[in-house]
mmCIF file as gemmi writes it, N, C-alpha and C atoms, coordinates in Angstrom:
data_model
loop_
_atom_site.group_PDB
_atom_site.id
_atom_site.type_symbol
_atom_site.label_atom_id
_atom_site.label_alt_id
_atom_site.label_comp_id
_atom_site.label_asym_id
_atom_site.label_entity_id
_atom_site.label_seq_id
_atom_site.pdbx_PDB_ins_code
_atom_site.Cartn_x
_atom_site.Cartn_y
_atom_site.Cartn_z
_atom_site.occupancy
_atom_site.B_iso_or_equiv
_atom_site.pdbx_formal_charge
_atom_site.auth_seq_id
_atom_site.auth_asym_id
_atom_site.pdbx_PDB_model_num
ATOM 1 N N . UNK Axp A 1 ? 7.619 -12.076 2.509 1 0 ? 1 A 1
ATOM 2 C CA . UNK Axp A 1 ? 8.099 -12.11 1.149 1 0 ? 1 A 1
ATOM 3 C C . UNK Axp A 1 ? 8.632 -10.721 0.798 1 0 ? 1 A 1
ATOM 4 N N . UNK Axp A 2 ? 9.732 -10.883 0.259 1 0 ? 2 A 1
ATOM 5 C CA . UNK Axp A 2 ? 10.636 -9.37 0.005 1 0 ? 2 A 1
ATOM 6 C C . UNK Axp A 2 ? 10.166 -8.986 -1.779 1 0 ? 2 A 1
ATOM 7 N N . UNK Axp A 3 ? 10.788 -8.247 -2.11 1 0 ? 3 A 1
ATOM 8 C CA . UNK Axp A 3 ? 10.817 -7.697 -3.508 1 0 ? 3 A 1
ATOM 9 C C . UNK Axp A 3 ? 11.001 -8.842 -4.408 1 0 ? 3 A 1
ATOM 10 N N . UNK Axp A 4 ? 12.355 -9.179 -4.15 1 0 ? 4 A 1
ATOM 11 C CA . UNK Axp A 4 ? 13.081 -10.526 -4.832 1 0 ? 4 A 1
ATOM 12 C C . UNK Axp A 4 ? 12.224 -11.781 -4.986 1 0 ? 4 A 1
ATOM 13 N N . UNK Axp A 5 ? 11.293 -12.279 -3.54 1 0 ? 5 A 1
ATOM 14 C CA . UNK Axp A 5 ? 10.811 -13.118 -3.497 1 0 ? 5 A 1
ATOM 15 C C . UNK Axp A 5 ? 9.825 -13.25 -4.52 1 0 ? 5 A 1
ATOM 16 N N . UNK Axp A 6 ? 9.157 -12.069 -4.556 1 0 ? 6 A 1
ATOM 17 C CA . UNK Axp A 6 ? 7.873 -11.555 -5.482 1 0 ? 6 A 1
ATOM 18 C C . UNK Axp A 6 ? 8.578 -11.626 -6.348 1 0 ? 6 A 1
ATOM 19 N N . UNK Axp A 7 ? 8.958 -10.847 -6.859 1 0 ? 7 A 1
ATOM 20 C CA . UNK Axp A 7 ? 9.597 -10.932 -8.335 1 0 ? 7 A 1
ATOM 21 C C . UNK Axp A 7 ? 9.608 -12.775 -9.029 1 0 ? 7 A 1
ATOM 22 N N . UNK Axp A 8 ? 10.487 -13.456 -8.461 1 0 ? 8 A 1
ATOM 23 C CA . UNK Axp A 8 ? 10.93 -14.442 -8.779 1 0 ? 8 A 1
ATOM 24 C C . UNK Axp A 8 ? 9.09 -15.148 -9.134 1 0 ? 8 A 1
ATOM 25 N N . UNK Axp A 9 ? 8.614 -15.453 -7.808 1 0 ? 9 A 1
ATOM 26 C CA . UNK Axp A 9 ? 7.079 -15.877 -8.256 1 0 ? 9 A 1
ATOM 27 C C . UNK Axp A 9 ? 6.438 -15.847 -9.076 1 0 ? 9 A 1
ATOM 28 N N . UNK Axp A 10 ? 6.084 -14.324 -9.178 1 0 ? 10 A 1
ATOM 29 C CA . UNK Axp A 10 ? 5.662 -13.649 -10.289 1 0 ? 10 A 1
ATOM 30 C C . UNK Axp A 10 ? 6.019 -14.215 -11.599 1 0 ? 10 A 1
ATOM 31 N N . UNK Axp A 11 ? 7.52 -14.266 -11.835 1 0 ? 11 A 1
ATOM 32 C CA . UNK Axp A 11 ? 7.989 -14.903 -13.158 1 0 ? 11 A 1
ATOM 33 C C . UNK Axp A 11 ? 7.943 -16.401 -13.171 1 0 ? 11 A 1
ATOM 34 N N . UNK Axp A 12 ? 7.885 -17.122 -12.119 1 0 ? 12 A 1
ATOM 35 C CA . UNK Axp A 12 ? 7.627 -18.266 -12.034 1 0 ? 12 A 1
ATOM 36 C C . UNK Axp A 12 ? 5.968 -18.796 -12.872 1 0 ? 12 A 1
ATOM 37 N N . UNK Axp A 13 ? 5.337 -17.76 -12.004 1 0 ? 13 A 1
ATOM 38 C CA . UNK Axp A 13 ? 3.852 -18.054 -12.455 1 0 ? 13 A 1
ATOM 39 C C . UNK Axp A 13 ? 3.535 -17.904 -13.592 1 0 ? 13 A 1
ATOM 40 N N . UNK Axp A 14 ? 3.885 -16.803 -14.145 1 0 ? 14 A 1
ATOM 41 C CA . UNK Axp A 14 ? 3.773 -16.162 -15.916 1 0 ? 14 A 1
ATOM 42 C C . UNK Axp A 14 ? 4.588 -16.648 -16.702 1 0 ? 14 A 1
ATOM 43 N N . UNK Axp A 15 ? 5.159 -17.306 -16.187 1 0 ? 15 A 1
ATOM 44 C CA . UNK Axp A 15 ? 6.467 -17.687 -17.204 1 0 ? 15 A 1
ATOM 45 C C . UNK Axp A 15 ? 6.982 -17.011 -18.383 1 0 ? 15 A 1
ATOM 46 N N . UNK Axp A 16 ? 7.46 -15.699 -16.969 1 0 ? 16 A 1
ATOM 47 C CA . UNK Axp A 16 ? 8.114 -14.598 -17.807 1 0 ? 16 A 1
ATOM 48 C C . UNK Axp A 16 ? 9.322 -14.187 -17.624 1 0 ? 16 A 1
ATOM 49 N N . UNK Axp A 17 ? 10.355 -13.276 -17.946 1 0 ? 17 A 1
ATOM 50 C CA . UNK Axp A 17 ? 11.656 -13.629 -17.666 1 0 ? 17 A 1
ATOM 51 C C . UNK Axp A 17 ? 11.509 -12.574 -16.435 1 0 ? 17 A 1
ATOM 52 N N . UNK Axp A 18 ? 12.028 -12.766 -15.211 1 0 ? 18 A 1
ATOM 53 C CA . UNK Axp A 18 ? 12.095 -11.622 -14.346 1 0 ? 18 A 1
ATOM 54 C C . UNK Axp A 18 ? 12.48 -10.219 -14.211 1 0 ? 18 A 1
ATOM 55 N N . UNK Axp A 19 ? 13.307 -9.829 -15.225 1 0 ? 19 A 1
ATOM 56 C CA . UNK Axp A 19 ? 13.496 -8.489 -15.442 1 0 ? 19 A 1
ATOM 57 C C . UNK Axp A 19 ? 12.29 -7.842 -15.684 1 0 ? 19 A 1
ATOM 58 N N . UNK Axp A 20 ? 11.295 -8.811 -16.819 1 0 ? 20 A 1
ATOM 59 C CA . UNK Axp A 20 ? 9.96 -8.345 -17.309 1 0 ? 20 A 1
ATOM 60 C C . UNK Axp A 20 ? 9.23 -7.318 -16.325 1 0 ? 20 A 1
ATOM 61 N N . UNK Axp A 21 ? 9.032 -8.687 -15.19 1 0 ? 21 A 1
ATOM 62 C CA . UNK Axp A 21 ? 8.104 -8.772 -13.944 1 0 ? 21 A 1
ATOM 63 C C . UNK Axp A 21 ? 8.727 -7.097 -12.68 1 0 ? 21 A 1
ATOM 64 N N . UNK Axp A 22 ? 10.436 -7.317 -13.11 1 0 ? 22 A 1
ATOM 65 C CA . UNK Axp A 22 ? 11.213 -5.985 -12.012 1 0 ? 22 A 1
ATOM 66 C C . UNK Axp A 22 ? 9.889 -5.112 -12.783 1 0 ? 22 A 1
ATOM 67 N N . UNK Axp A 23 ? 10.745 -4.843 -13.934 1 0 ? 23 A 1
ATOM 68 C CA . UNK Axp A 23 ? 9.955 -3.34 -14.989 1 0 ? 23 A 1
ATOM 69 C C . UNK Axp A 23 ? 8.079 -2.973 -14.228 1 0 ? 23 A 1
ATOM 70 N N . UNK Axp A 24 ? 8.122 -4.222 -14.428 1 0 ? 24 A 1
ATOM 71 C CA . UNK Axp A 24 ? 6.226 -3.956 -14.474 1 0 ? 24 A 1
ATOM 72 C C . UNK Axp A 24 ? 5.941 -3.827 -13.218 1 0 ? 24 A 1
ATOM 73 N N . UNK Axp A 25 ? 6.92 -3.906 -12.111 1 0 ? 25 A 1
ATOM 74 C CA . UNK Axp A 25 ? 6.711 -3.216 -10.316 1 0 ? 25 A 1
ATOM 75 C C . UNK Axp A 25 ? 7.108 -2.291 -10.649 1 0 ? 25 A 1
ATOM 76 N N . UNK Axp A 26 ? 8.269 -2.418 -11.07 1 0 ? 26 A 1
ATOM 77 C CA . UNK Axp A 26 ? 8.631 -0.631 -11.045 1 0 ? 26 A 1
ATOM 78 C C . UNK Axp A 26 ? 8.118 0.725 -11.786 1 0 ? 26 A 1
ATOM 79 N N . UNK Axp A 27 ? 7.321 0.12 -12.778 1 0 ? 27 A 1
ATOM 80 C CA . UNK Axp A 27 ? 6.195 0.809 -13.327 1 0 ? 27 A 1
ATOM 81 C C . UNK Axp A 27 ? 4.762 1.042 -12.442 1 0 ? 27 A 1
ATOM 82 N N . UNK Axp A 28 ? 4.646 -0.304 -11.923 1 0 ? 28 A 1
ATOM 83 C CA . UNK Axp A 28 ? 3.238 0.334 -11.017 1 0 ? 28 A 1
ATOM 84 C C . UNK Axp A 28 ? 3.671 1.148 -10.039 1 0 ? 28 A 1
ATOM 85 N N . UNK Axp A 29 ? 4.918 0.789 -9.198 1 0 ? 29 A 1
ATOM 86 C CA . UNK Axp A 29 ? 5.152 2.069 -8.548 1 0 ? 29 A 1
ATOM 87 C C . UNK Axp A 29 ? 5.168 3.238 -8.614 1 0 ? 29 A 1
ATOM 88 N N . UNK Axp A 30 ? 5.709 3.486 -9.413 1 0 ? 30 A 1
ATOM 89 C CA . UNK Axp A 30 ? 6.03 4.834 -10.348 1 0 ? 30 A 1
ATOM 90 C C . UNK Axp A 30 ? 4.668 5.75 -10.704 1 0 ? 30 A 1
ATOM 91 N N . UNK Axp A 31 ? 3.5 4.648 -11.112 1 0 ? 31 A 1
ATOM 92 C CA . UNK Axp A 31 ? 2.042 4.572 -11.444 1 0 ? 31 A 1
ATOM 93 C C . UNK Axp A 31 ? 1.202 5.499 -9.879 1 0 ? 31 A 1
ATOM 94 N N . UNK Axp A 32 ? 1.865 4.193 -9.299 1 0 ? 32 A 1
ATOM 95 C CA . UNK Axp A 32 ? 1.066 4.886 -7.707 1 0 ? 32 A 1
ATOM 96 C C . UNK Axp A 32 ? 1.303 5.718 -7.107 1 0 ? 32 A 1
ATOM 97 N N . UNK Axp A 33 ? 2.461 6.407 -6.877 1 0 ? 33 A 1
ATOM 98 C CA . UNK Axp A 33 ? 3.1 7.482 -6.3 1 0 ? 33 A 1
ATOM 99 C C . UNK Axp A 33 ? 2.444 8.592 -7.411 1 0 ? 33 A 1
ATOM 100 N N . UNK Axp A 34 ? 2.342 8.696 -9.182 1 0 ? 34 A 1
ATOM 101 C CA . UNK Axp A 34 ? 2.096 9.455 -9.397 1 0 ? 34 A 1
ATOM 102 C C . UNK Axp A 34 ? 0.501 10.101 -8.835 1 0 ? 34 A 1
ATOM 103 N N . UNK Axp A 35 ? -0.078 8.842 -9.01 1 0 ? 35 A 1
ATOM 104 C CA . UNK Axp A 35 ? -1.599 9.036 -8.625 1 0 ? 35 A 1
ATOM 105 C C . UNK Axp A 35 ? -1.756 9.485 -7.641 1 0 ? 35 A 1
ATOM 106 N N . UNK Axp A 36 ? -1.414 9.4 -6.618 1 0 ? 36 A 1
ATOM 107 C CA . UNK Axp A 36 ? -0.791 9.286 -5.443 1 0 ? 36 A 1
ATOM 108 C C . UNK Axp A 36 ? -1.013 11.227 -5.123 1 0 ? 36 A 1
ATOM 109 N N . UNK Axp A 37 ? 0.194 11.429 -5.515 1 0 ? 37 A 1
ATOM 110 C CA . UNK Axp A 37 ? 0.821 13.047 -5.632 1 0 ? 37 A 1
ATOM 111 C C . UNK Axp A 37 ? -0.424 13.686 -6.345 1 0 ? 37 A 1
ATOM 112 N N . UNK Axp A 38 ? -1.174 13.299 -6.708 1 0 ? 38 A 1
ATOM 113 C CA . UNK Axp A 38 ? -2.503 14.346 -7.779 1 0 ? 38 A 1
ATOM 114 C C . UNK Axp A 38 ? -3.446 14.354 -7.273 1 0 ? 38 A 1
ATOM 115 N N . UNK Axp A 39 ? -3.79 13.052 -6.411 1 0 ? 39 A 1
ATOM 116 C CA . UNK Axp A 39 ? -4.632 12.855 -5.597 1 0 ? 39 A 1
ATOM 117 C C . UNK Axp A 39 ? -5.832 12.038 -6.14 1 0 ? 39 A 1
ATOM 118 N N . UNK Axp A 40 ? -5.45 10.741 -6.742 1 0 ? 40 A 1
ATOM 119 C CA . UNK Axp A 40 ? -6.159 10.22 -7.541 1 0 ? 40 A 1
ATOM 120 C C . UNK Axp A 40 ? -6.42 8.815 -6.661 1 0 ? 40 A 1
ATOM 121 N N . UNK Axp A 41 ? -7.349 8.547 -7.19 1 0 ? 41 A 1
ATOM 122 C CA . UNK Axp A 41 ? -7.997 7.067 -6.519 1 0 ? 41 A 1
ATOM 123 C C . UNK Axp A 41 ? -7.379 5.972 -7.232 1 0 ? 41 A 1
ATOM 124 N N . UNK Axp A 42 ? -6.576 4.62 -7.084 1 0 ? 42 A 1
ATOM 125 C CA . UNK Axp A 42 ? -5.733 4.129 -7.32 1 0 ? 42 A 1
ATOM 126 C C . UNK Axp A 42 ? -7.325 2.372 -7.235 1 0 ? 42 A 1
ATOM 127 N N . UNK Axp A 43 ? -7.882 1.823 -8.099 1 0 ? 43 A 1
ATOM 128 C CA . UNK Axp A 43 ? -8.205 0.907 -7.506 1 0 ? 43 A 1
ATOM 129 C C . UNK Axp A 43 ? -8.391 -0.851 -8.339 1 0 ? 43 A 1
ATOM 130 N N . UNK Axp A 44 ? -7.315 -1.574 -7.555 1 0 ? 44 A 1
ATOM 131 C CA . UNK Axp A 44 ? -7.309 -2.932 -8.624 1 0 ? 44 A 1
ATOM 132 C C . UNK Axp A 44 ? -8.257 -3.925 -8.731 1 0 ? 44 A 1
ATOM 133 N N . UNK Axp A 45 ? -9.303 -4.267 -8.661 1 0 ? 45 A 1
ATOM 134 C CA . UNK Axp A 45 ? -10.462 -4.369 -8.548 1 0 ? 45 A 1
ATOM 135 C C . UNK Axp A 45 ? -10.439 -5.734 -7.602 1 0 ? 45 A 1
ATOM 136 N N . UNK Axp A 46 ? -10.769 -6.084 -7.071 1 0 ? 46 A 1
ATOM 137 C CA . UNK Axp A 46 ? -10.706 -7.758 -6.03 1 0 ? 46 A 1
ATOM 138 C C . UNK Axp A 46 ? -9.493 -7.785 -5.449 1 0 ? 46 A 1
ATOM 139 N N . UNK Axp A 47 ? -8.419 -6.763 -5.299 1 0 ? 47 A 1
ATOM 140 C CA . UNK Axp A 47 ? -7.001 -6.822 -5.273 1 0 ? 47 A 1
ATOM 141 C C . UNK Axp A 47 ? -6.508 -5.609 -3.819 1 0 ? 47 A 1
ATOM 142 N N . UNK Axp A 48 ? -6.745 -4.173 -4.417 1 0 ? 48 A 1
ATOM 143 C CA . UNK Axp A 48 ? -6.546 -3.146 -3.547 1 0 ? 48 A 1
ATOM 144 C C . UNK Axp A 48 ? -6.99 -1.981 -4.162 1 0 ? 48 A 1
ATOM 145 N N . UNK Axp A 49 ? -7.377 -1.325 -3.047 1 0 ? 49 A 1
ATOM 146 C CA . UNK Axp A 49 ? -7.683 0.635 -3.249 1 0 ? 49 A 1
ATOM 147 C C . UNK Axp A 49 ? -6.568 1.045 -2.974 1 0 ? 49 A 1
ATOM 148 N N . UNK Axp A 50 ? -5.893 2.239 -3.469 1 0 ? 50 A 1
ATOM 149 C CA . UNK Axp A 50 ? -4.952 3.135 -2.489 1 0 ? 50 A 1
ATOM 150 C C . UNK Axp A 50 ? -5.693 4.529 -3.129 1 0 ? 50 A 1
ATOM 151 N N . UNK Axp A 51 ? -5.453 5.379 -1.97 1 0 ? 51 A 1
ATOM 152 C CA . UNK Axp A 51 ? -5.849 6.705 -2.11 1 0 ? 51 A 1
ATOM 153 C C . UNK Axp A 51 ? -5.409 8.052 -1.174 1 0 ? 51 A 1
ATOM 154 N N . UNK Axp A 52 ? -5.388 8.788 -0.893 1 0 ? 52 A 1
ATOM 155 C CA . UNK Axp A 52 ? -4.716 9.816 -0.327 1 0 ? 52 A 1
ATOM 156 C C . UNK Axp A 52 ? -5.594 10.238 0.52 1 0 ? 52 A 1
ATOM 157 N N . UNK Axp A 53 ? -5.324 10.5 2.054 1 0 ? 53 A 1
ATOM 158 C CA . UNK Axp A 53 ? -6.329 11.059 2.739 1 0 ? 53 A 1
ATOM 159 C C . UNK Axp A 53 ? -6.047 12.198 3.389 1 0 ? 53 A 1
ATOM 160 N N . UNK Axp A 54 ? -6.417 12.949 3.909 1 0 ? 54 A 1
ATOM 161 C CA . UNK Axp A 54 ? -6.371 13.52 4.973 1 0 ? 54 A 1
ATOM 162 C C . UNK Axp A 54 ? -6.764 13.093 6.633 1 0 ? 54 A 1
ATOM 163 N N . UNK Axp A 55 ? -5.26 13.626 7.259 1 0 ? 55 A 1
ATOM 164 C CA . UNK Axp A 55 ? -5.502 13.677 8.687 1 0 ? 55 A 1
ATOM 165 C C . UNK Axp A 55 ? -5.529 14.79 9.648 1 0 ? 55 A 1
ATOM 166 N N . UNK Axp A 56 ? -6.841 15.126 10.507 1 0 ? 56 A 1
ATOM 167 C CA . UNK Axp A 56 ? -6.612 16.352 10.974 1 0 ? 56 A 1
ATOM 168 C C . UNK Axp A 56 ? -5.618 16.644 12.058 1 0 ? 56 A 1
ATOM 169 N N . UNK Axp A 57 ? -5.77 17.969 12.537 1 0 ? 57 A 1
ATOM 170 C CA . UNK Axp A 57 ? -4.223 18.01 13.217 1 0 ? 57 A 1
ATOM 171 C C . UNK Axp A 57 ? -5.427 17.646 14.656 1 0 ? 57 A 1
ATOM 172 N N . UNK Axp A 58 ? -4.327 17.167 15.842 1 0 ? 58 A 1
ATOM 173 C CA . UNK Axp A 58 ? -4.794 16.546 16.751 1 0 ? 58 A 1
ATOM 174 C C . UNK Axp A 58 ? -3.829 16.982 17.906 1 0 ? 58 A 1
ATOM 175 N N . UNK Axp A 59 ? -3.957 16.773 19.29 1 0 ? 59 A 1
ATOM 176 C CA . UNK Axp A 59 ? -3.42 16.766 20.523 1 0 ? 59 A 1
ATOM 177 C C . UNK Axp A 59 ? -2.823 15.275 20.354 1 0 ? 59 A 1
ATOM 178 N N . UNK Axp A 60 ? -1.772 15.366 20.916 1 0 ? 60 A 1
ATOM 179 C CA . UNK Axp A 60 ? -0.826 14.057 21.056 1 0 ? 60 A 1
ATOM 180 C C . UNK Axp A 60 ? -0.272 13.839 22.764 1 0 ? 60 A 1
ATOM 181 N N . UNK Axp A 61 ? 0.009 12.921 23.088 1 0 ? 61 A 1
ATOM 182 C CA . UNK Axp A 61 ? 0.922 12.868 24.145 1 0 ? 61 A 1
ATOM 183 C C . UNK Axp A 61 ? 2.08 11.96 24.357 1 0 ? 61 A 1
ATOM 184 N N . UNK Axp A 62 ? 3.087 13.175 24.614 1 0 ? 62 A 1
ATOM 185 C CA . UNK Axp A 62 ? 4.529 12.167 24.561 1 0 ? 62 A 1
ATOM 186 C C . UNK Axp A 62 ? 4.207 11.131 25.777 1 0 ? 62 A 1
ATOM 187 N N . UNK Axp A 63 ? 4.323 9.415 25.751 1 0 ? 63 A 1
ATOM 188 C CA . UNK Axp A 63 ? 4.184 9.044 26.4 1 0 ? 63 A 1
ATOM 189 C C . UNK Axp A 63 ? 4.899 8.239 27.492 1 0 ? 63 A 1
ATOM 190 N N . UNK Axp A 64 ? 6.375 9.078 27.103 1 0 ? 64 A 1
ATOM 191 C CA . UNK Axp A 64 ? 7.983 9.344 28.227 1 0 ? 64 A 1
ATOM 192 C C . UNK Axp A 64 ? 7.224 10.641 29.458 1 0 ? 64 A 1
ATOM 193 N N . UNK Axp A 65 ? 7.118 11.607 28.819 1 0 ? 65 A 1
ATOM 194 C CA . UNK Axp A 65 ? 6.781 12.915 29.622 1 0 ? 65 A 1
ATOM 195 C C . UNK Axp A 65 ? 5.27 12.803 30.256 1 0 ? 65 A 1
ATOM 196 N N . UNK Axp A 66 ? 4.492 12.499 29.246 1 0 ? 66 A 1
ATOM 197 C CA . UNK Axp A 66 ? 2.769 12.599 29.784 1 0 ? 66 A 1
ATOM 198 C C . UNK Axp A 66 ? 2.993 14.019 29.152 1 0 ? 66 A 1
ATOM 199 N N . UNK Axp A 67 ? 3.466 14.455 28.489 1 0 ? 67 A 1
ATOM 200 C CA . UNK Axp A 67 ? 3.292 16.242 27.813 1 0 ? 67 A 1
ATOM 201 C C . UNK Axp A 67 ? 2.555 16.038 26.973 1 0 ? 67 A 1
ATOM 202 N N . UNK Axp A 68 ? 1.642 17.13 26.576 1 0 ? 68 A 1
ATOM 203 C CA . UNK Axp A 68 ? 0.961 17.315 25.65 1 0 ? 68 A 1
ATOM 204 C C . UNK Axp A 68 ? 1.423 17.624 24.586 1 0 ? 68 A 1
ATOM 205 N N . UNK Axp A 69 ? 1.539 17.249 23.061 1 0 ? 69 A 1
ATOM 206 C CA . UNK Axp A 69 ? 2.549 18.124 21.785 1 0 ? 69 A 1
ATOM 207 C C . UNK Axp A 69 ? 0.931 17.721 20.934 1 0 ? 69 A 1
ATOM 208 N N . UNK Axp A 70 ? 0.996 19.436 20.004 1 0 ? 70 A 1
ATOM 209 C CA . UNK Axp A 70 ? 0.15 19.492 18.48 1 0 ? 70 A 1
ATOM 210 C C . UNK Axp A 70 ? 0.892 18.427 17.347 1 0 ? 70 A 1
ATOM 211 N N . UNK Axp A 71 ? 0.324 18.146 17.395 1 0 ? 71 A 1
ATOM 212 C CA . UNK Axp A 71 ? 0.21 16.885 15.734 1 0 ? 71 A 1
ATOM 213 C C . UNK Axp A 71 ? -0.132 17.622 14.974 1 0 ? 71 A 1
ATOM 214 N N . UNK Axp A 72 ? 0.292 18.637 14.219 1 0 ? 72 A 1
ATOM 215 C CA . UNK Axp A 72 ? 0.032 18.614 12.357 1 0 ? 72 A 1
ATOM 216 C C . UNK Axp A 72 ? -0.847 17.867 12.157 1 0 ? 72 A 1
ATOM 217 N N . UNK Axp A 73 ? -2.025 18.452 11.098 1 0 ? 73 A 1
ATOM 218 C CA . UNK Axp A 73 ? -2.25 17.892 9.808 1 0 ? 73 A 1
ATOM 219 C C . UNK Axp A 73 ? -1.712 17.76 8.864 1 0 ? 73 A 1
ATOM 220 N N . UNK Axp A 74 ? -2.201 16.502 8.197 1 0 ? 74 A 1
ATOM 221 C CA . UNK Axp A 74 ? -1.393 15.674 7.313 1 0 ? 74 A 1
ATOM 222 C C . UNK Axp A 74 ? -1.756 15.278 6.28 1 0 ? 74 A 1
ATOM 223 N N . UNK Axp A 75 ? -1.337 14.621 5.23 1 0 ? 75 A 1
ATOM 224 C CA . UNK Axp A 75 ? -2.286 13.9 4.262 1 0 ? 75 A 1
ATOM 225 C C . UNK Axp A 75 ? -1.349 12.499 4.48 1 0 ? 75 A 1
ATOM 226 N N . UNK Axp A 76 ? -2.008 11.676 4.063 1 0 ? 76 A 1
ATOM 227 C CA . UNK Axp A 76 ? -1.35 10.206 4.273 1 0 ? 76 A 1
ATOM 228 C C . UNK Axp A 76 ? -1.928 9.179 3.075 1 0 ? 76 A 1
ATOM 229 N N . UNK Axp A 77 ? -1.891 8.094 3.198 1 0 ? 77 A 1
ATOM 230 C CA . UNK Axp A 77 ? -2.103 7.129 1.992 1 0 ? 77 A 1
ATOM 231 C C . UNK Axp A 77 ? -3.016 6.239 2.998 1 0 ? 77 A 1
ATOM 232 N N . UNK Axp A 78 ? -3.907 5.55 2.482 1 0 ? 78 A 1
ATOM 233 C CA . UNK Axp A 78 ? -4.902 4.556 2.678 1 0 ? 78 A 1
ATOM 234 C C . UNK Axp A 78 ? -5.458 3.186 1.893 1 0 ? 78 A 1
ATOM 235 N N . UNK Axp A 79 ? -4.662 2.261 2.569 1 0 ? 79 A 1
ATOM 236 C CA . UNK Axp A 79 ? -4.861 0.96 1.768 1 0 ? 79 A 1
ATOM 237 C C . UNK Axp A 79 ? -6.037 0.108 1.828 1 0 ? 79 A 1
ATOM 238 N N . UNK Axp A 80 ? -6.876 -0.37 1.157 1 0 ? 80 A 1
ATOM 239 C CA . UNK Axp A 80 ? -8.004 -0.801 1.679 1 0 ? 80 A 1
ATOM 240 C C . UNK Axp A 80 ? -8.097 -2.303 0.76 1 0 ? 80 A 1
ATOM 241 N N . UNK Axp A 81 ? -7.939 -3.288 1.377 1 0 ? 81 A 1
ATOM 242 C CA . UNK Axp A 81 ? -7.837 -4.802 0.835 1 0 ? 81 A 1
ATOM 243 C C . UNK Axp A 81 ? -8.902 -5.059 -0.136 1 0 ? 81 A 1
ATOM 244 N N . UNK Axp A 82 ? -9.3 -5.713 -1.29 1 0 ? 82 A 1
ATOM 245 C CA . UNK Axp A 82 ? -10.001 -5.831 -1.697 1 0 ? 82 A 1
ATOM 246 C C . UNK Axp A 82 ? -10.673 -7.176 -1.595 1 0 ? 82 A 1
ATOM 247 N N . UNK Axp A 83 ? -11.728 -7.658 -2.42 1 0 ? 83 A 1
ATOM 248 C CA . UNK Axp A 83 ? -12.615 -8.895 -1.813 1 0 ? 83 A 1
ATOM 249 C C . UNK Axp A 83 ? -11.92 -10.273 -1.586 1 0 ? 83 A 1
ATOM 250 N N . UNK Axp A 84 ? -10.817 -10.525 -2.921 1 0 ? 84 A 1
ATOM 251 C CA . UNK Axp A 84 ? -10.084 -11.896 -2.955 1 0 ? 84 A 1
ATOM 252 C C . UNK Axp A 84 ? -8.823 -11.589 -1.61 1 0 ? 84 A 1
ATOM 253 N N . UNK Axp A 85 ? -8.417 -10.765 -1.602 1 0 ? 85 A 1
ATOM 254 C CA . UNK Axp A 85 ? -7.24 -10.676 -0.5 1 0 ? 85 A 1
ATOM 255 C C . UNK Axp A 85 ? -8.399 -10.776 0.886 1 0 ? 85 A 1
ATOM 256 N N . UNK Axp A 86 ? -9.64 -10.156 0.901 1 0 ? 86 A 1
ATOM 257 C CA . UNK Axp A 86 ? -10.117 -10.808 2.514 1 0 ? 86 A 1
ATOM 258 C C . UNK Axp A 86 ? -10.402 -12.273 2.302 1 0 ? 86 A 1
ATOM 259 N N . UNK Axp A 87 ? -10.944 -12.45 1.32 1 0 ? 87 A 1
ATOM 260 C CA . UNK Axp A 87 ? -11.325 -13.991 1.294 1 0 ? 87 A 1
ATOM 261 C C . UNK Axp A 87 ? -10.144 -14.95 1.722 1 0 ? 87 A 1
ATOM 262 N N . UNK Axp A 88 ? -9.048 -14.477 1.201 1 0 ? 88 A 1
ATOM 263 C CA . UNK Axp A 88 ? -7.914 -15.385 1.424 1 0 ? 88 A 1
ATOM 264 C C . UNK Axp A 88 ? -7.649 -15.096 2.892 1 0 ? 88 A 1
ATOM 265 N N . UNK Axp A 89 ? -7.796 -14.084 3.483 1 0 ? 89 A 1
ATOM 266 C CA . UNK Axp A 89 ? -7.159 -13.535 4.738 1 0 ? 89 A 1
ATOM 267 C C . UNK Axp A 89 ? -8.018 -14.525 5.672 1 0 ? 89 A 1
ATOM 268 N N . UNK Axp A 90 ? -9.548 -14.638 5.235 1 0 ? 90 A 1
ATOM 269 C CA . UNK Axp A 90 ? -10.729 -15.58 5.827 1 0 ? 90 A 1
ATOM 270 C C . UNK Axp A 90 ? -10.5 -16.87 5.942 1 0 ? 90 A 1
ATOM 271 N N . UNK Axp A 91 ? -9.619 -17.456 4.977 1 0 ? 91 A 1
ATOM 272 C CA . UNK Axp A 91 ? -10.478 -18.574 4.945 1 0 ? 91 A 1
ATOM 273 C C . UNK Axp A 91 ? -8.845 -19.691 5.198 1 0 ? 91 A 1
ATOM 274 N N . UNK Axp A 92 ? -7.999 -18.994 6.406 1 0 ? 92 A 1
ATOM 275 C CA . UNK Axp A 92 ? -6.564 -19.211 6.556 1 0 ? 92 A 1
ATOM 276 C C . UNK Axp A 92 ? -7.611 -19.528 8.426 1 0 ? 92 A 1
ATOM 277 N N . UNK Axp A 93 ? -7.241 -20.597 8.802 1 0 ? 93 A 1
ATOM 278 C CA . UNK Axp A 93 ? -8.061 -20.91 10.288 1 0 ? 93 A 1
ATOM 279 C C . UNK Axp A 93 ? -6.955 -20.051 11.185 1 0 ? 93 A 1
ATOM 280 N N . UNK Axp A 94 ? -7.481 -19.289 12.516 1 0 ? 94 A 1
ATOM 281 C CA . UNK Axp A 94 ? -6.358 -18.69 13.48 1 0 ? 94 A 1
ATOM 282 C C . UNK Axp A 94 ? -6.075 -19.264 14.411 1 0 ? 94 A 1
């Protein structure tokens, strides 16, 4: 499902006009990136965490060459599913 797809749903479900539904992604985005950049804990409760982590710097290996290259430390983002998104993820047979 793309942007569009969501979007449309979204307004399908709420029966709201879809521009509504653009605004209010493009506001949480806007939301998360700020939190994001400050270093704030982001969390929708039964839904998702996002939060900012740190990664330490590490030995890497190119694995064309077998060479060894330093990896930087980093900070990165960390998504962590919340209870209804595993439940749903669960209860789909594999």
């Amino acid at each position: 499902m793309n942007k569009a797809e969501l979007v449309s749903a979204i307004a399908k479900r709420a029966d709201v006009p879809a521009s509504t539904v653009d605004s209010v992604l493009a506001g949480l985005q806007e939301e998360l990136v700020d939190a994001i950049t400050r270093g704030d804990k982001v969390a929708v409760s039964g839904l998702l965490t996002v939060e900012r982590t740190q990664r330490s710097a590490r030995t890497g290996r190119n694995p064309q060459t077998g060479e060894s290259i330093d990896i930087p430390a980093a900070n990165t983002v960390k998504v962590t599913a919340g209870s209804n998104l595993k439940k749903a993820a669960s209860s789909v047979p594999v």
